[in-house]
C-alpha positions as CSV (number, residue, x, y, z in Angstrom):
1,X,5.1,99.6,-65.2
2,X,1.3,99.0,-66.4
3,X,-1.5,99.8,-64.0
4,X,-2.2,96.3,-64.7
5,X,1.6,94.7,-63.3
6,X,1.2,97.4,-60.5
7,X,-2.5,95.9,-59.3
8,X,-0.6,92.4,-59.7
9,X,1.8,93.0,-57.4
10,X,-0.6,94.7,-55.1
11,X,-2.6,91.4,-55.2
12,X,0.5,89.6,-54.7
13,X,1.3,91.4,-51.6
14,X,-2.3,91.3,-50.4
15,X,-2.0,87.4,-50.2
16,X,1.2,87.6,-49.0
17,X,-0.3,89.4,-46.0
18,X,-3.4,86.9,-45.3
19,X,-0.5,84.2,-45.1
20,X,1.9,86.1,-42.6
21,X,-1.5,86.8,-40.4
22,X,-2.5,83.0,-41.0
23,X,0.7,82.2,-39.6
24,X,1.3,84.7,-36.9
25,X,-2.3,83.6,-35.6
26,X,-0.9,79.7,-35.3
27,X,2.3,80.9,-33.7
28,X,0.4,82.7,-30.9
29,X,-1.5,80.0,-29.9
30,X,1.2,77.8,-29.4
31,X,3.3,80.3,-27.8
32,X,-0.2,80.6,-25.6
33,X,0.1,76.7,-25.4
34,X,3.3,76.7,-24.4
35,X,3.2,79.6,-21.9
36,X,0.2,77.5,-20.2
37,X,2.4,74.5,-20.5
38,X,5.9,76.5,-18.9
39,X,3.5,78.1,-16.2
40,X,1.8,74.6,-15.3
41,X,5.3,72.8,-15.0
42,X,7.1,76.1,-13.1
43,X,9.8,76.3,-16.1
44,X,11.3,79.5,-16.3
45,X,10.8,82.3,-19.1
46,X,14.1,82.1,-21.7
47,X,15.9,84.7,-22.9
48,X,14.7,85.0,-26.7
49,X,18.0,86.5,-27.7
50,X,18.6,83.0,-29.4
51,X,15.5,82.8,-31.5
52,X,16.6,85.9,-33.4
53,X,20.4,85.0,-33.5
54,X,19.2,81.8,-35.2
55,X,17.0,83.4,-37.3
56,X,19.6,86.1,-38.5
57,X,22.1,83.5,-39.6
58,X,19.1,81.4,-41.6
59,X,18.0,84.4,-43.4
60,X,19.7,84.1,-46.9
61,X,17.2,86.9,-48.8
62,X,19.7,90.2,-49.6
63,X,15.6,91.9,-48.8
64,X,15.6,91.6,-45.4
65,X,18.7,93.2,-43.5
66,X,19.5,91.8,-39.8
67,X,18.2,94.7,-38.3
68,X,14.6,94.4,-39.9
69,X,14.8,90.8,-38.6
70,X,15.7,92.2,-35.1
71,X,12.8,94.9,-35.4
72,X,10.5,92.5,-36.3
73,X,10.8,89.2,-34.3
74,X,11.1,92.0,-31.0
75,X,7.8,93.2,-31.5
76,X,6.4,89.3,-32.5
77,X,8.1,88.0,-29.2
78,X,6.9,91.0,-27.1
79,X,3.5,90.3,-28.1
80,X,3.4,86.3,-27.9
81,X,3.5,86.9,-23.4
């Protein structure tokens, strides 16, 4: 691989990364939102054990294993209280 295809693909992933911190920033605030929202009304934290089922059996990409998925969302849950 040229140095060139290998600074492409480090571009690639560079945008790639602006994006997922785009969109983790919008998901917090509506988890903040909604956390306000739940608090407000007196509805009760859910288990979030079906937001990473669901998201397991949508994932279609042979790149990203179940476990990764479960790694992952974990640590984005944990962090959206």
């Amino acid at each position: 691989m040229s140095d060139e295809e290998i600074s492409n693909l480090k571009k690639a992933i560079d945008a790639i990364d602006r994006q997922l911190l785009a969109l983790m920033a919008k998901r917090m605030n509506i988890c903040n939102r909604l956390a306000s929202a739940k608090e407000r009304d007196g509805v009760e934290e859910e288990a979030n054990g079906k937001t990473i089922a669901s998201l397991k059996s949508i994932n279609n990409s042979p790149d990203i294993s179940s476990e990764a998925i479960e790694k992952i969302w974990q640590v984005i849950i944990q962090e959206s209280k």
